[in-house]
Backbone as numpy.savetxt, mean C-alpha at the origin, in Angstrom:
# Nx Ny Nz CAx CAy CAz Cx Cy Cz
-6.41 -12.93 -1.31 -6.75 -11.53 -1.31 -8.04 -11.32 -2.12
-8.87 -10.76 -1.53 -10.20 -10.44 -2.64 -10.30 -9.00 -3.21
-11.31 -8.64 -3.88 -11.06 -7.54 -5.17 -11.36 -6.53 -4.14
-11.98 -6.40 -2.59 -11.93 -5.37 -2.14 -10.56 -4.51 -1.75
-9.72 -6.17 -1.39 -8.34 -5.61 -0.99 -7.83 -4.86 -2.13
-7.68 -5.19 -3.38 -7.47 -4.32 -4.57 -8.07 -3.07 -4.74
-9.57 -2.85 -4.41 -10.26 -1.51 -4.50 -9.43 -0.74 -3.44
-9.00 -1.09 -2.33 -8.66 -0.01 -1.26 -7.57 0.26 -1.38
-6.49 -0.91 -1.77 -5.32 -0.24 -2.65 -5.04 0.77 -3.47
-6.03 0.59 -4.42 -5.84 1.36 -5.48 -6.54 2.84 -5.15
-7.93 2.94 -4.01 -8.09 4.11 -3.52 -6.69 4.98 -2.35
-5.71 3.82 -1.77 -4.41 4.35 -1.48 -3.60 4.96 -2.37
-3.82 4.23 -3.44 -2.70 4.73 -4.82 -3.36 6.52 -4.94
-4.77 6.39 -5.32 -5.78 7.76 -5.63 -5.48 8.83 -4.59
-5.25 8.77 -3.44 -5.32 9.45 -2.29 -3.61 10.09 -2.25
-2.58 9.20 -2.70 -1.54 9.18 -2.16 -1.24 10.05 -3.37
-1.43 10.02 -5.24 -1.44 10.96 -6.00 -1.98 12.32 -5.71
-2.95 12.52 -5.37 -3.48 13.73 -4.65 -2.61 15.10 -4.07
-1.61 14.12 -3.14 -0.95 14.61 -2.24 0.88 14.62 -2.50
0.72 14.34 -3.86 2.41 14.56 -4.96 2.89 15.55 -4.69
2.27 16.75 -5.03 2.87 18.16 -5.02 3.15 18.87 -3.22
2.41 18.55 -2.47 2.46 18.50 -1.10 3.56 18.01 -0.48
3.74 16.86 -0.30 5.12 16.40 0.03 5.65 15.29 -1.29
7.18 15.09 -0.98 7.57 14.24 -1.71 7.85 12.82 -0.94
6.97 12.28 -0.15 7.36 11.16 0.33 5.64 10.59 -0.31
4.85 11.22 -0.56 3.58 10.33 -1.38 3.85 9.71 -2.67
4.89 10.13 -3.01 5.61 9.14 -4.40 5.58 7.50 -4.12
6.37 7.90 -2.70 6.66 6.29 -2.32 5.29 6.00 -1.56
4.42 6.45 -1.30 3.31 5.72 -0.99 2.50 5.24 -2.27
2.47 6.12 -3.34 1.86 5.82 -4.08 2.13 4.18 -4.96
3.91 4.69 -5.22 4.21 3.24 -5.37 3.70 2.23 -4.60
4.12 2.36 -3.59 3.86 1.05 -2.64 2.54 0.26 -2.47
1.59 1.41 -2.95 0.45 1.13 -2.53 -0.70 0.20 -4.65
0.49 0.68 -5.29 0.49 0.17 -6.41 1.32 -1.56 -6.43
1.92 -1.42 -5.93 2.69 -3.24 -5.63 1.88 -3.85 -5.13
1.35 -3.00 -3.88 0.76 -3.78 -3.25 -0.67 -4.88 -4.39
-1.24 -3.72 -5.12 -2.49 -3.81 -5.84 -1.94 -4.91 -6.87
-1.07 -4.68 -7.64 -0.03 -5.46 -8.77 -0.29 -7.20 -8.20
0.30 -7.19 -6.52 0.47 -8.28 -6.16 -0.81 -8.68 -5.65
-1.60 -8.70 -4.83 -3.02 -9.00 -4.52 -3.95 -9.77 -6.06
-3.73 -8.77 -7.24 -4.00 -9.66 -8.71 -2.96 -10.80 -9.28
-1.60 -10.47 -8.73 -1.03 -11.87 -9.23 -1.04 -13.15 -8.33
-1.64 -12.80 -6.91 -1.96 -13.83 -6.25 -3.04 -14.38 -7.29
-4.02 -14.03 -7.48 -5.03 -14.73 -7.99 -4.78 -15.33 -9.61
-3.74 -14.63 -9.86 -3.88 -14.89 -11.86 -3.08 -16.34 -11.45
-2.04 -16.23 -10.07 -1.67 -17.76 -10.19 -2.58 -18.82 -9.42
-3.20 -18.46 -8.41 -4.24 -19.48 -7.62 -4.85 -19.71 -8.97
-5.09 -19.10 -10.06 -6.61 -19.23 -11.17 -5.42 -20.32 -12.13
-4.18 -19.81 -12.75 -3.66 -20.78 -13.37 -3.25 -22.04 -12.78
-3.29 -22.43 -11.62 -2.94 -23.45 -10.80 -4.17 -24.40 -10.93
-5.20 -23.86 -10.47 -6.69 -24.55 -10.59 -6.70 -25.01 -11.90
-6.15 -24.65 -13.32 -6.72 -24.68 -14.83 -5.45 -26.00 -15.29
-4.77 -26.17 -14.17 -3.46 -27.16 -14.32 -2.33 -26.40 -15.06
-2.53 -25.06 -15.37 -1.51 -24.52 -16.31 -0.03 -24.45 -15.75
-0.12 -24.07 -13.98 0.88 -24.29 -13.58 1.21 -25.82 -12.20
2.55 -26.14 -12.27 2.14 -26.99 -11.69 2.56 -26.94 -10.06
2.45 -27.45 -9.10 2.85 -27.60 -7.76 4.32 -26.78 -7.13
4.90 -27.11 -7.96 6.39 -26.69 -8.10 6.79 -25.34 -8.02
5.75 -24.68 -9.30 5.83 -23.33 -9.73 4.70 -22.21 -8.89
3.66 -23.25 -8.44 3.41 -22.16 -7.64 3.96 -21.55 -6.46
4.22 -22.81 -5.58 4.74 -22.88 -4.21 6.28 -21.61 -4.51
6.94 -21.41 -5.49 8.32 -20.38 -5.49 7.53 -19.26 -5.98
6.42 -18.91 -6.81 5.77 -17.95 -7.12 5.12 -17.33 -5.58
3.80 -18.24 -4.76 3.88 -17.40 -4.08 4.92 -17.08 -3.14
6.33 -17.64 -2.78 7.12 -17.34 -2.17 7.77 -15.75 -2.19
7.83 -15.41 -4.00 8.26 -14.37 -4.19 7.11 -13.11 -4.20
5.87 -13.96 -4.40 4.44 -12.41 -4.31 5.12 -11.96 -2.74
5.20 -13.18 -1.59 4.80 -12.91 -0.44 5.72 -11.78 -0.03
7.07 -11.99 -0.42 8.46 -11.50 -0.09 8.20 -9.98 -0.42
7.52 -9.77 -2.13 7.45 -8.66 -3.12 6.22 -7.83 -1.73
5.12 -8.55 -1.28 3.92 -7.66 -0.47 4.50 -7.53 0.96
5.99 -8.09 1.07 5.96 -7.50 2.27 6.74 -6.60 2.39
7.98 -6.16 0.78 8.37 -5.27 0.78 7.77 -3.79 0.46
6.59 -4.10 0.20 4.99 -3.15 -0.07 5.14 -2.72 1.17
4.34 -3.48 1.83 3.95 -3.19 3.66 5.07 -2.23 4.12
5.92 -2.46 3.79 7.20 -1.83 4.54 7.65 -0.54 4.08
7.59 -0.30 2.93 7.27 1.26 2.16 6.55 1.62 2.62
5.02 1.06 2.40 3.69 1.84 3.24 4.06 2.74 4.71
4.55 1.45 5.31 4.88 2.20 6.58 6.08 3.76 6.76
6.71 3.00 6.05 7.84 4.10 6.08 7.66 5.18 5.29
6.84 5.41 4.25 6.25 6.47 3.71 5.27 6.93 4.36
4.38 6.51 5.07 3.64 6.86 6.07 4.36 7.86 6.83
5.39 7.23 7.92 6.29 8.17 8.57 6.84 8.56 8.03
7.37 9.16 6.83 8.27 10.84 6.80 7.08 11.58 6.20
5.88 10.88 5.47 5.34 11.85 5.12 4.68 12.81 6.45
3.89 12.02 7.71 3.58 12.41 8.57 5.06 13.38 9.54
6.10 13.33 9.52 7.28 13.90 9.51 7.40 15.43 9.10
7.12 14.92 7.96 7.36 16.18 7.03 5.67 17.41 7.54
5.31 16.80 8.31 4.30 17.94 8.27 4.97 18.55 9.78
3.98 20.11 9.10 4.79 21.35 9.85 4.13 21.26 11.37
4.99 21.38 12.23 4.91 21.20 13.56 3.91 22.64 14.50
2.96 22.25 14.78 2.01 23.40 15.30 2.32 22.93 16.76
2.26 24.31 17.59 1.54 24.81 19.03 0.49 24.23 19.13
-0.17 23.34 20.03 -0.91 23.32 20.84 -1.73 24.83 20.84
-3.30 24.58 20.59 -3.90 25.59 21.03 -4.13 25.78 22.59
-4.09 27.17 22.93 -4.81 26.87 24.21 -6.08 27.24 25.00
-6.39 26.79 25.75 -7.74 26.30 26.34 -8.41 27.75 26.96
-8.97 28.72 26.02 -9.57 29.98 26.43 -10.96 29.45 27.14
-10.97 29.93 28.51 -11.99 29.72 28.87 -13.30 30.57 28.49
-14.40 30.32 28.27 -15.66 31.32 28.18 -15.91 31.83 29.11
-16.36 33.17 28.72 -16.70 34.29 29.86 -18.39 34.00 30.00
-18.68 34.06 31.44 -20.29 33.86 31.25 -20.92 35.55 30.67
């Protein structure tokens, strides 16, 4: 994951606070979109301790097992906070198509 994936996260996290008082399903985006960011940096703090020999073969391979498990239970909030928040918005009429008078 590179630091952009983290910047756009964390502009999800910014966007999804915004919109707290509006509905209550941006809570769980906000979270989600904070794991997500959490995990994208602990991919790297362990790829970086792995490279330095601090950790060894063993410990990474169950580490990223559990980032992967932890970002895909991210993904899956995202989505599902996505839909009720989009849910929760108020259902409009169709405008309709006034034609112009010449």
């Amino acid at each position: 994951m590179s630091a952009l994936h983290v910047l756009v996260t964390l502009a999800g996290v910014a966007v999804s606070v915004v919109y707290l008082k509006r509905t209550r399903w941006a809570a769980l985006l906000a979270a989600a979109f904070t794991v997500q960011a959490f995990v994208a940096v602990a991919y790297r703090v362990v790829l970086f301790l792995a490279t330095q020999q601090t950790l060894s073969f063993e410990t990474v391979q169950p580490a990223y097992l559990v980032l992967g498990f932890i970002e895909m239970l991210a993904i899956a909030a995202v989505v599902t906070g996505l839909a009720l928040v989009l849910s929760a918005l108020p259902e409009q009429a169709p405008r309709p198509i006034v034609p112009r008078e010449p």
